[in-house]
C-alpha positions as CSV (number, residue, x, y, z in Angstrom):
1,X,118.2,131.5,65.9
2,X,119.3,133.4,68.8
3,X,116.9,133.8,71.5
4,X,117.2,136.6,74.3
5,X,115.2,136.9,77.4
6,X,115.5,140.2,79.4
7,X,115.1,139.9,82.8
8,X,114.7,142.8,85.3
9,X,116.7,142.4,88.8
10,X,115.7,145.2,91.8
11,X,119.7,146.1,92.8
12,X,119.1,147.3,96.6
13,X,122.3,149.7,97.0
14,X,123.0,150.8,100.5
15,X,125.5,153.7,101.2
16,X,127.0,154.5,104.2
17,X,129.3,157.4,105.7
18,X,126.8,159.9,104.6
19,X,125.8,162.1,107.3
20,X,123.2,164.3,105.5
21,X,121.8,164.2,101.4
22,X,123.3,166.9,99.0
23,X,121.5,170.0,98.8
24,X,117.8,170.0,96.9
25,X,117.8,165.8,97.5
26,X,115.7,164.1,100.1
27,X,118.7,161.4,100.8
28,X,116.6,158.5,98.5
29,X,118.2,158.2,95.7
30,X,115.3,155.5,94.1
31,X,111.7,156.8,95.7
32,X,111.7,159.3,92.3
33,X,112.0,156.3,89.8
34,X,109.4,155.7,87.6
35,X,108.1,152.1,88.0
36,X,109.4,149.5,85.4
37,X,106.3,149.1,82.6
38,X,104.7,145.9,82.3
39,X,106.4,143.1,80.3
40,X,103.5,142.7,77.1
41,X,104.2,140.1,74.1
42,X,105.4,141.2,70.8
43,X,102.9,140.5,67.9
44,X,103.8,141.0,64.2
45,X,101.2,142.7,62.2
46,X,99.0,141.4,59.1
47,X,99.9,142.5,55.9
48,X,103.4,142.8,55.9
49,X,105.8,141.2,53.9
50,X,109.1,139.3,54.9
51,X,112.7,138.2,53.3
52,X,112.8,134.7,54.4
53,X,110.0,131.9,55.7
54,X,110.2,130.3,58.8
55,X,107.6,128.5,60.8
56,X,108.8,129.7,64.1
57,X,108.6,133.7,64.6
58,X,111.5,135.0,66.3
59,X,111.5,138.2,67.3
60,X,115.0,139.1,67.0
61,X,114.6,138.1,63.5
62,X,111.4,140.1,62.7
63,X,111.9,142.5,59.6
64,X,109.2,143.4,57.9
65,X,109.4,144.9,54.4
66,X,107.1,147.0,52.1
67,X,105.2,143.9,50.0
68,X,106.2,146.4,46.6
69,X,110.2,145.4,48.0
70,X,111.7,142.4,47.3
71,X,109.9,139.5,49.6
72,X,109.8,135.9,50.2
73,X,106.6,135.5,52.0
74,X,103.7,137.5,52.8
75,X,101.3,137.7,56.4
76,X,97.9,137.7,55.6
77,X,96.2,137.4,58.8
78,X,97.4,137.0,62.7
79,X,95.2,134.9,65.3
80,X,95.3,134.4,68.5
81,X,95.7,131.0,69.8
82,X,92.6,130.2,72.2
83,X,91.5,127.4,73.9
84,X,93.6,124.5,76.5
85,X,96.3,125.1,74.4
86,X,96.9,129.0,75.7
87,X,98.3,127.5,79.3
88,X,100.6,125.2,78.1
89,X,104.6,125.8,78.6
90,X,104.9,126.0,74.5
91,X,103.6,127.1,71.4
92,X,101.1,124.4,69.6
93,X,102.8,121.6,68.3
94,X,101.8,120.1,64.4
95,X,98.4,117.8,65.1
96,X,97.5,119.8,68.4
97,X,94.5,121.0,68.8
98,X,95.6,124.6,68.9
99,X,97.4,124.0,65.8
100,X,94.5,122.9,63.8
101,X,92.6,125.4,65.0
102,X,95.1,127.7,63.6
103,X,95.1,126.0,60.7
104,X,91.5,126.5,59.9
105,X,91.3,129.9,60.2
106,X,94.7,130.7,57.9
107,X,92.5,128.3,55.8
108,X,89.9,130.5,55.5
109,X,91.3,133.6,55.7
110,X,93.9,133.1,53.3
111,X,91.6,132.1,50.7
112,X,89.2,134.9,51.1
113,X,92.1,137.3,50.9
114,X,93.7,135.3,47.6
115,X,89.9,135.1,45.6
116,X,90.3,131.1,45.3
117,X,91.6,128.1,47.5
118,X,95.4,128.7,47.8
119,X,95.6,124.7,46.3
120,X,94.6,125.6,43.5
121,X,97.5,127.6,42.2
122,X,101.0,128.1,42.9
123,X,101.1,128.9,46.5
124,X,101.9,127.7,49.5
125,X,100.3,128.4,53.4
126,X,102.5,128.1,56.4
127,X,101.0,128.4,59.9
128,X,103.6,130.0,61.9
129,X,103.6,130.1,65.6
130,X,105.7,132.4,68.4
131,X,109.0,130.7,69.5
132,X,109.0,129.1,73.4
133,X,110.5,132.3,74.4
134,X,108.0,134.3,73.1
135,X,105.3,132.1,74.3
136,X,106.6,132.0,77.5
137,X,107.0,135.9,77.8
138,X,102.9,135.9,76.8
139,X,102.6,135.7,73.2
140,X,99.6,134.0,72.0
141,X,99.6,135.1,68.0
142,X,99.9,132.8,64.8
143,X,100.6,134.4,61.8
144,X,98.6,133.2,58.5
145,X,102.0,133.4,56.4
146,X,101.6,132.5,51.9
147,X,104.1,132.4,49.2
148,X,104.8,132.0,45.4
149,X,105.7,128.7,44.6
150,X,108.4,127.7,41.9
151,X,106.2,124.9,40.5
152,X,103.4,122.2,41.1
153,X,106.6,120.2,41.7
154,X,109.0,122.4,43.3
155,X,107.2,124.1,46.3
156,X,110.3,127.0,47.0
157,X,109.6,130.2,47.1
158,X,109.8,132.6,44.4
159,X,111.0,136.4,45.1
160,X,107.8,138.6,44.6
161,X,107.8,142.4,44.6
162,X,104.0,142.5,44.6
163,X,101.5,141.7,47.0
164,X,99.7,137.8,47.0
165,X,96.1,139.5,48.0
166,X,93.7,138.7,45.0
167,X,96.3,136.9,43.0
168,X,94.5,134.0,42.1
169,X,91.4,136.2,41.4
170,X,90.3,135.6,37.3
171,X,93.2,134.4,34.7
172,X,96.1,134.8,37.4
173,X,98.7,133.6,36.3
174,X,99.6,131.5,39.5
175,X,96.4,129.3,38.7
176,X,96.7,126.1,38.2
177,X,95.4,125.5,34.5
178,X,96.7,122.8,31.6
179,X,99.7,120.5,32.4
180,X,102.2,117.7,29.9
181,X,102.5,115.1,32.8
182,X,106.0,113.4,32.7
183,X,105.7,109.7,33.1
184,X,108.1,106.9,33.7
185,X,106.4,103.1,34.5
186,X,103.6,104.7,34.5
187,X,104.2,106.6,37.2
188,X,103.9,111.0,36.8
189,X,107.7,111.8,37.5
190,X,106.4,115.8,37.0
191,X,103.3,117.9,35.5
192,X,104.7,121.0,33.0
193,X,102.1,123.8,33.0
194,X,101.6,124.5,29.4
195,X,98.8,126.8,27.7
196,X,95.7,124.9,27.2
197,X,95.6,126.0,23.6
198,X,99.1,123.7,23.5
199,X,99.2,120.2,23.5
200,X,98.1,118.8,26.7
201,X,97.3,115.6,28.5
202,X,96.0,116.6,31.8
203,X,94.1,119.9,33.5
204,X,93.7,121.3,36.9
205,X,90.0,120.6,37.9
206,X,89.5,122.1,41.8
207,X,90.2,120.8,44.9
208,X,88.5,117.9,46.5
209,X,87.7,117.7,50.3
210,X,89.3,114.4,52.3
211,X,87.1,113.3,54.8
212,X,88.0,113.9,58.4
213,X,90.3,110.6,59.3
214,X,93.2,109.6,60.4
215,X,96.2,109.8,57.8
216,X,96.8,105.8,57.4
217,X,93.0,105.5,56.7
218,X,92.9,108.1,53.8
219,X,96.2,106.7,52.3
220,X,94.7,103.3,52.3
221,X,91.4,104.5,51.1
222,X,92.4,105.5,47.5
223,X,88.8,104.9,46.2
224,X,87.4,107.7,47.7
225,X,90.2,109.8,46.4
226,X,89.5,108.1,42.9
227,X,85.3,108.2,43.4
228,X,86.0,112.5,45.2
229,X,88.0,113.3,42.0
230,X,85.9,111.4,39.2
231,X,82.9,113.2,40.4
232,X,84.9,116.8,40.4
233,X,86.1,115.8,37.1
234,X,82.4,115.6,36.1
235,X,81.0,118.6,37.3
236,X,84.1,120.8,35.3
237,X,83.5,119.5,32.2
238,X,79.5,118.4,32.2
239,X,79.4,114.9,31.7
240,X,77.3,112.3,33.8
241,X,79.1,111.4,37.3
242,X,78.0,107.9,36.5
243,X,80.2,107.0,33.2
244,X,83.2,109.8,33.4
245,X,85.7,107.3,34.3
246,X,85.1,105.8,30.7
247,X,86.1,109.0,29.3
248,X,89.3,110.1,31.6
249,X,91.6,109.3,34.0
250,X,92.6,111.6,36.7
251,X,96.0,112.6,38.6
252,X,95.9,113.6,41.9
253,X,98.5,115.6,44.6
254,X,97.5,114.6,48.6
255,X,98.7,116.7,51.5
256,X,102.1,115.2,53.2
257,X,101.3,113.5,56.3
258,X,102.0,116.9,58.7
259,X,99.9,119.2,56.5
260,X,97.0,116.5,57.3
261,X,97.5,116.1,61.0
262,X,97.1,119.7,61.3
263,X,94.0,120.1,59.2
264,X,94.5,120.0,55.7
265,X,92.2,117.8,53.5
266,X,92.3,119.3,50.4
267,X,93.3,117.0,47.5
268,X,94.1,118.5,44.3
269,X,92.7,116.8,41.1
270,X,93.3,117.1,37.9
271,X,91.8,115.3,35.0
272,X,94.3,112.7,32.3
273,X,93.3,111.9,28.9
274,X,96.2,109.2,27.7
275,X,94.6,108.5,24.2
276,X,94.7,112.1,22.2
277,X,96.1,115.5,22.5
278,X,93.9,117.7,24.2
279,X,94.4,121.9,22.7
280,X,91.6,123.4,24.7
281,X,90.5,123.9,28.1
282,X,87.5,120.7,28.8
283,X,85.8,123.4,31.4
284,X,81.7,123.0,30.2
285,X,83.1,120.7,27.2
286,X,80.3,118.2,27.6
287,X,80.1,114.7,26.4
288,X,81.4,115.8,22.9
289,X,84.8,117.5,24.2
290,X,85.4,114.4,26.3
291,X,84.2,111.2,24.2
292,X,83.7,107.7,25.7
């Protein structure tokens, strides 16, 4: 992207060979300028919509659109960046402490403002920060940005003409619900949301909470993931924390390693029954809609 700084240079102009000023001037031909304004930063505004995503706001390329228009991605909320971080020579960089401070409050907001956890359906959060000229010329916003997302397995955006606030209030239809898990060795190759009055193997079951480590340490430390998921996987359906890995199996989507050195822990789980069809949702099913 292009990037333009403006810079204002006094021009002192001297003229000579004039014996006296023109009639109804004093002779000083700047003393009755006005005095330049004040150089402020730009910051975009909440609640706008955009045509394209990027994580660096430009503001040459600023546009924003009515969220009824067609739109890629949506603003939600804009921060300001506090802290160390404010006098550095550039924005926050992924795993700083500015940018997980960031983080945790598009977290937040962006959740309050969909009605669930933004994991647990198909959309995506993107912490966007000024560009280094903007941050050098005093701009200290993020912006909370969200969009649609093409799939569990493709995260692209989809064109919306409707606004993501309260979208994954209720029966949206961006929730994360039943899925057909593709396998190949054993391995899940892709999950294909189906109606959970379809055949079924596997179901969305909420989001489980990493603990705060490093990213090696939680990659090597699969059992919690297993032991946060099993125990997730208990509470939606109703069976005893202390036998439900007789009765399923579970699947499980991690953040990539940037999304977790700037703050997110959230693991998405979802239950896997391998044995039988399943043709209902096993929310409150109880020991007798999932069987040992």
């Amino acid at each position: 992207m292009k990037r333009v700084t403006l810079c204002a240079t006094l021009v002192a102009l001297t003229l000579a060979g004039c014996a006296t000023a023109p009639p109804g001037t004093d002779g000083d031909l700047v003393d009755d300028w006005a005095p330049l304004a004040t150089a402020t930063g730009f910051t975009p505004d909440a609640g706008t919509c955009h045509p394209t995503g990027s994580k660096v706001g430009y503001r040459s390329s600023y546009a924003p659109a009515p969220c009824d228009q067609p739109h890629m991605v949506e603003t939600l909320h804009v921060g300001t960046v506090t802290g160390a971080d404010t006098t550095d020579s550039a924005p926050p960089k992924a795993g700083s402490a500015g940018m997980q401070a960031a983080y945790a409050t598009c977290e937040q907001e962006v959740n309050q403002a969909l009605g669930a956890d933004w994991r647990s359906g198909r959309v995506g959060l993107t912490v966007v920060m000024p560009s280094r000229g903007g941050w050098e010329g005093g701009s200290r916003w993020f912006r909370c940005d969200v969009h649609e997302e093409k799939s569990l397995d493709d995260r692209s955006a989809v064109s919306r003409t409707a606004s993501l606030t309260g979208a994954l209030k209720g029966d949206s239809e961006l929730r994360h619900t039943c899925f057909e898990p593709a396998l190949e060795d054993d391995q899940v190759t892709e999950m294909k949301p189906v109606a959970c009055d379809q055949k079924h193997h596997a179901e969305f079951v909420g989001v489980w909470t990493a603990p705060d480590t490093d990213f090696a340490d939680f990659q090597r430390n699969e059992d919690k993931t297993d032991k946060g998921c099993a125990e997730l996987i208990a509470e939606y359906v109703g069976v005893p924390r202390s036998d439900v890995k007789y009765r399923a199996g579970w699947i499980y989507y991690e953040p990539w390693e940037e999304q977790w050195i700037n703050g997110d822990r959230g693991v998405q789980c979802f239950l896997w029954v391998g044995d039988r069809n399943l043709t209902r949702s096993m929310k409150g099913a109880g020991k007798a809609g999932l069987p040992i």
